[in-house]
C-alpha positions as CSV (number, residue, x, y, z in Angstrom):
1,X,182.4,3.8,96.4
2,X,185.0,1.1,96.3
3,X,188.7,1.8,96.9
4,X,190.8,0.5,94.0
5,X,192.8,-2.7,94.8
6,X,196.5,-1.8,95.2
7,X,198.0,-2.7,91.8
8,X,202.1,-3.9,91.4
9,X,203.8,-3.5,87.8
10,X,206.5,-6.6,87.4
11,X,207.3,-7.8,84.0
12,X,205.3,-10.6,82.4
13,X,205.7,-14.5,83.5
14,X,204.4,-17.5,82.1
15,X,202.5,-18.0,85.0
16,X,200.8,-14.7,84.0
17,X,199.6,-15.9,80.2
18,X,195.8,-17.7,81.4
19,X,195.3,-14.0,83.1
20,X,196.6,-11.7,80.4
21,X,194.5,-13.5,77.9
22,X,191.3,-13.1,79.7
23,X,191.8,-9.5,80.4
24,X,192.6,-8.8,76.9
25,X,190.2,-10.6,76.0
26,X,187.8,-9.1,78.1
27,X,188.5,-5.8,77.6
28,X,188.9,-5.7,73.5
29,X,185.3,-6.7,73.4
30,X,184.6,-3.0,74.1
31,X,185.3,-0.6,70.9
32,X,186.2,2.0,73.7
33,X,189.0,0.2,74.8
34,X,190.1,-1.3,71.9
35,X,194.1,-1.8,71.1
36,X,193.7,-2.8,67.6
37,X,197.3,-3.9,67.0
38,X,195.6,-6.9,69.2
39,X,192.0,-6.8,68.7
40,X,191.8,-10.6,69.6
41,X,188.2,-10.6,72.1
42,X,188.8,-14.0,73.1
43,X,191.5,-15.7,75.4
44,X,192.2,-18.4,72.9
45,X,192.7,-15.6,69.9
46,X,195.1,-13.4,72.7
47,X,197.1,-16.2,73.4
48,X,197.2,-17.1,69.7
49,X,197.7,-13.3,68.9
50,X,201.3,-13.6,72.0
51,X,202.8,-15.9,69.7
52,X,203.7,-13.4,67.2
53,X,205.6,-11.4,69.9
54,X,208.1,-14.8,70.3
55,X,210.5,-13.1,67.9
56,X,210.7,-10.6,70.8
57,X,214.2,-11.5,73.0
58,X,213.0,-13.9,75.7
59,X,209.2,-13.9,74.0
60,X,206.3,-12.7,75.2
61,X,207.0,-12.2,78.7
62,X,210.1,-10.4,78.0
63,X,207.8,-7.7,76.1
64,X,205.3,-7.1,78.0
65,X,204.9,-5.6,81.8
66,X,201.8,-6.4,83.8
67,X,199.6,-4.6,87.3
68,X,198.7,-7.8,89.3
69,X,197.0,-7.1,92.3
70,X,198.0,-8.6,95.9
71,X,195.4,-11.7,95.3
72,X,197.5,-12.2,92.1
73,X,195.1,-11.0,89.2
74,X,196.1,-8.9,86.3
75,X,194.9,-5.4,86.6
76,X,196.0,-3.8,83.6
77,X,198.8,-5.0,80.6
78,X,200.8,-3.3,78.0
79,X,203.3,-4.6,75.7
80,X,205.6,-4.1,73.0
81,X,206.4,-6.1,69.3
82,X,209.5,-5.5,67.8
83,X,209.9,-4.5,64.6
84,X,212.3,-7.3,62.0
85,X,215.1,-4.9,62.8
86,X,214.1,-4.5,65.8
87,X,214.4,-0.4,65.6
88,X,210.3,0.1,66.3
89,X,208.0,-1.4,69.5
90,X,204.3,-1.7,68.2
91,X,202.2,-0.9,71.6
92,X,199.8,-3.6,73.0
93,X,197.5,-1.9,75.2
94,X,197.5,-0.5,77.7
95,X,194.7,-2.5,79.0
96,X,193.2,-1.8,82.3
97,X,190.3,-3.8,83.8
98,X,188.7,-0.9,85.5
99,X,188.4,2.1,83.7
100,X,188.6,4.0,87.1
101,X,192.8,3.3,86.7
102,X,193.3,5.5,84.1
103,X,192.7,8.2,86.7
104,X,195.9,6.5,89.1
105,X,199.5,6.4,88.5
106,X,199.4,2.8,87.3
107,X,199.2,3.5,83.1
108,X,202.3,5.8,83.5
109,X,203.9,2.9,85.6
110,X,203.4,0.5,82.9
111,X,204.8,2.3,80.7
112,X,207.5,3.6,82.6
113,X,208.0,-0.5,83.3
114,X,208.1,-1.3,79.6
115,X,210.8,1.2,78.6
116,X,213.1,0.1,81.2
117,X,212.6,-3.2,79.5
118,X,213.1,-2.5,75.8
119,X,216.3,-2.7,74.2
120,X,217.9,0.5,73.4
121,X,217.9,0.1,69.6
122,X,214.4,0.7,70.0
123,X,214.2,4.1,68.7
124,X,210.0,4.8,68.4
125,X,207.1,3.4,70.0
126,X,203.7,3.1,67.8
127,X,200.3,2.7,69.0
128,X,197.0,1.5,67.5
129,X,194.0,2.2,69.3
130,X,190.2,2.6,68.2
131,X,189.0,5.8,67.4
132,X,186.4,5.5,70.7
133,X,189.4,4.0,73.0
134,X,189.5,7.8,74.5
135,X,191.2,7.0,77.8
136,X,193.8,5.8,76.3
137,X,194.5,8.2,73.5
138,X,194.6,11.2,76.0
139,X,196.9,9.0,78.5
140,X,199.5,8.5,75.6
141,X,199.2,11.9,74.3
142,X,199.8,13.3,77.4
143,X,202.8,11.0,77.7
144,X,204.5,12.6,74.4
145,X,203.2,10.3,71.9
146,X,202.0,12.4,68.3
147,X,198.5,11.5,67.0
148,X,198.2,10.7,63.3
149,X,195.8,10.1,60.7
150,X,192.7,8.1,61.5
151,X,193.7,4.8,59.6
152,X,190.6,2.1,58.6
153,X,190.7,-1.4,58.6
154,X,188.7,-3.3,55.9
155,X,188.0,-6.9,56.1
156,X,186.9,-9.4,52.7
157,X,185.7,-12.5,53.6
158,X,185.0,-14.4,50.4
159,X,186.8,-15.1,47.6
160,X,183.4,-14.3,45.5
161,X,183.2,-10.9,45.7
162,X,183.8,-7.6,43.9
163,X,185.6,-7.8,40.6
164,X,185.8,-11.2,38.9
165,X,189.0,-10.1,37.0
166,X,192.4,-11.4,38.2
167,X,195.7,-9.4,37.0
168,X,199.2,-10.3,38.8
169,X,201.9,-13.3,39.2
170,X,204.8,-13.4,40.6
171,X,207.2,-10.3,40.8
172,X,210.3,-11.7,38.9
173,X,213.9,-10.1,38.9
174,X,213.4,-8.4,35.4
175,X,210.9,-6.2,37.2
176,X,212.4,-5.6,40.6
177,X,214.5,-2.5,40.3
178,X,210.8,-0.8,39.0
179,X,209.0,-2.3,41.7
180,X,211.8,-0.8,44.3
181,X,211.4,3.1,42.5
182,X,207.3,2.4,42.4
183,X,207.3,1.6,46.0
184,X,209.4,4.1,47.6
185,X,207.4,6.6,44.9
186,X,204.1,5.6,46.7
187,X,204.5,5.0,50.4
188,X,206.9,7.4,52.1
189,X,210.4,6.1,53.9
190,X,210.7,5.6,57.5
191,X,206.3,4.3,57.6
192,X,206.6,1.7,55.2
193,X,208.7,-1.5,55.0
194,X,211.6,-0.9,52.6
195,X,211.8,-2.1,49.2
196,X,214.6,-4.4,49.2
197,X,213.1,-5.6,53.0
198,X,209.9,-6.7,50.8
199,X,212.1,-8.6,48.4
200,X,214.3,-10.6,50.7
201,X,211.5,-11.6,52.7
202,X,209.4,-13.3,50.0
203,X,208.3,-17.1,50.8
204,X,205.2,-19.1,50.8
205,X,203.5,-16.8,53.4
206,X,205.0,-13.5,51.7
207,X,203.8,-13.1,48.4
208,X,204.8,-10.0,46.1
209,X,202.1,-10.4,42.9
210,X,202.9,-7.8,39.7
211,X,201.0,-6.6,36.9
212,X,203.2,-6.6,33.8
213,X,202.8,-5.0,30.2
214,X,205.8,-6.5,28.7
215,X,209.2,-5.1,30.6
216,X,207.0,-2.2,32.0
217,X,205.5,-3.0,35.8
218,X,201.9,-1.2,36.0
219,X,200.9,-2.3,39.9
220,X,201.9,-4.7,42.7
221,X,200.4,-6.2,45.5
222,X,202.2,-7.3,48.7
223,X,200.4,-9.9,50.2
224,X,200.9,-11.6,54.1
225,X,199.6,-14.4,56.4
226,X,198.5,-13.2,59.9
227,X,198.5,-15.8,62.5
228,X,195.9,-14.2,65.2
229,X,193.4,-13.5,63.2
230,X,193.5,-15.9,60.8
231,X,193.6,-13.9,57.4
232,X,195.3,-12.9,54.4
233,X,196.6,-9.2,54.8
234,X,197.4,-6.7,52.0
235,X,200.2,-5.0,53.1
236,X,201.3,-2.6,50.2
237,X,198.8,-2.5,46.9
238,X,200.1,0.4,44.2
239,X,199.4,1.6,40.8
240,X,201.6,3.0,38.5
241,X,199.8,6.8,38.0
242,X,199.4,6.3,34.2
243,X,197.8,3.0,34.6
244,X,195.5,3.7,37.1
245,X,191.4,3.9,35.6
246,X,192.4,0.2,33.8
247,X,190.7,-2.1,36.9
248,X,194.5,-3.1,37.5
249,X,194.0,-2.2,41.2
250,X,191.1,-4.5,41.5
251,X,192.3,-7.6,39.4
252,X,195.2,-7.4,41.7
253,X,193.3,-6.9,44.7
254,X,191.4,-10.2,43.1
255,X,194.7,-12.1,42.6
256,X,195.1,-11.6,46.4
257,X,191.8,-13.0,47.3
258,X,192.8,-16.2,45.1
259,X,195.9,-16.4,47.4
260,X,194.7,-15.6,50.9
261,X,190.9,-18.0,50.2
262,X,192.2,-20.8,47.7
263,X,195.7,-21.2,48.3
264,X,196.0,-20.6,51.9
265,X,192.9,-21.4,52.5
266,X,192.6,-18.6,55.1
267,X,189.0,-17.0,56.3
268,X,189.1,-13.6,55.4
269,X,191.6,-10.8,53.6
270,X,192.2,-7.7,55.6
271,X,194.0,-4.2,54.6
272,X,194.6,-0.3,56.4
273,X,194.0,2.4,54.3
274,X,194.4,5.9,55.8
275,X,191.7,8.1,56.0
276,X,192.5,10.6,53.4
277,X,193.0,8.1,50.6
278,X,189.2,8.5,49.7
279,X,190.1,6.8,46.2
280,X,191.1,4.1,47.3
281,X,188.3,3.4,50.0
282,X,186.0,3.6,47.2
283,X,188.4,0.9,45.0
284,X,188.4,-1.9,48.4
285,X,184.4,-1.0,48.7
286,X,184.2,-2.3,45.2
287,X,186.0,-5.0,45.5
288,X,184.0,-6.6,48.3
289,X,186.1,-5.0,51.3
290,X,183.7,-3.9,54.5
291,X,184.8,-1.7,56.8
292,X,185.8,-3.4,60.1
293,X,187.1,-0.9,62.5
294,X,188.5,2.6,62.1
295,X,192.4,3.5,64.5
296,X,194.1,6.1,65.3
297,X,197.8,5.8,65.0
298,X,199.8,7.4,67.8
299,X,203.8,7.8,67.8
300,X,207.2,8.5,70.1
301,X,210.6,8.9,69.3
302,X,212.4,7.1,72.6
């Protein structure tokens, strides 16, 4: 057997972006090793996917920590996004090129590397991996980080599909106090994006669409533009309980499609739903959403 090339953890360079692309790359193309807050499974994608990561102090290379070997190729890479308050790190990786690391001190010295670098308002770590990315499940879980509920990812990719019925415009100011009770009513505090967070960021690439009866707000749908993939992203989709059975959920699920395929002119509409939420599997199946990939959230409080 081959001995493992000696592997050093130093934080990211520029100099390192062609090789951490390729590794990524290279690696994600494998379910079983999967980080799916960066699923990208080619080096243009990765290095497309980075670039959300420049809101991070000091960009990418200031978030993320990588094993080069002596010859000078990447090993193994984690990372970390920042959260708009930058309170939560969303874990890239870890990536290793040979699965034989996991079984080394290197993943705990990337880690290790990584908090060292993160700003100490970052106050939880959250990790995304595929439900067959095994190694690096038990690694993290063995490092303190809490497994959750297996989360789905489900991907539209036409604008003809499911229902034909459109409900929603704009969320106006005579409905925002309901939309801010309906929200924190449906998606619990401290896992969702507030309210009023929703609200101030609104713009041409955040869209909040409402279905109205009169004064009374029956659903929302929050609405996004992801820049590696390429796609429309549901973020938040609710129904006020006494108007659910009325195809509201649909025709707003619809209205988004309108946005993300013929205003944005974006390939393909994409959504989580956690595992448990059976109902509303069934509702995204029926409105032309396929099942992509399924995650497993992990979690720790720094």
């Amino acid at each position: 057997m081959n001995s493992l090339p000696r592997v050093t953890v130093l934080p990211a360079a520029p100099v390192d972006l062609a090789g951490v692309a390729a590794l990524i790359a290279g690696t994600n193309g494998h379910p079983a090793n999967q980080s799916l807050h960066c699923a990208a499974a080619t080096p243009a994608a990765v290095r497309a996917a980075l670039r959300r990561v420049e809101d991070f102090p000091g960009g990418w290379e200031r978030g993320f920590v990588v094993g080069t070997t002596a010859d000078g190729e990447p090993a193994a890479v984690l990372g970390a996004q920042l959260s708009p308050d930058g309170t939560l790190g969303w874990l890239w990786g870890p990536w290793l090129a040979d699965e034989r690391h996991w079984n080394t001190p290197l993943p705990a010295a990337l880690l290790d590397a990584l908090n060292q670098r993160l700003p100490a308002g970052v106050r939880q770590l959250e990790a995304f991996l595929h439900v067959e990315n095994r190694d690096a499940r038990r690694f993290l879980q063995a490092r303190g980080f809490g497994s959750g509920l297996v989360t789905h990812i489900y991907v539209c990719r036409s604008a003809r599909t499911g229902c034909a019925r459109e409900v929603g415009a704009d969320l106006t100011a005579t409905h925002e106090v309901a939309f801010a009770r309906l929200h924190a009513d449906t998606f619990p505090a401290g896992a969702s994006t507030p309210a009023d967070e929703l609200l101030a960021g609104r713009d041409t690439e955040h869209r909040i669409f409402a279905a109205v009866d009169g004064l009374r707000l029956l659903g929302y749908v929050c609405v996004s533009v992801n820049r590696a993939p390429s796609e429309g992203f549901v973020d938040y989709l609710a129904v006020r309980e006494s108007a659910r059975g009325r195809g509201i959920g649909s025709g707003l699920l619809g209205r988004a499609r309108r946005w993300a395929f013929v205003e944005q002119r974006l390939p393909q509409l994409a959504l989580c739903v956690s595992d448990w939420r059976a109902g509303a599997r069934r509702l995204y199946e029926q409105a032309g959403f396929a099942l992509s990939a399924s995650g497993v959230a992990l979690r720790r409080r720094r």
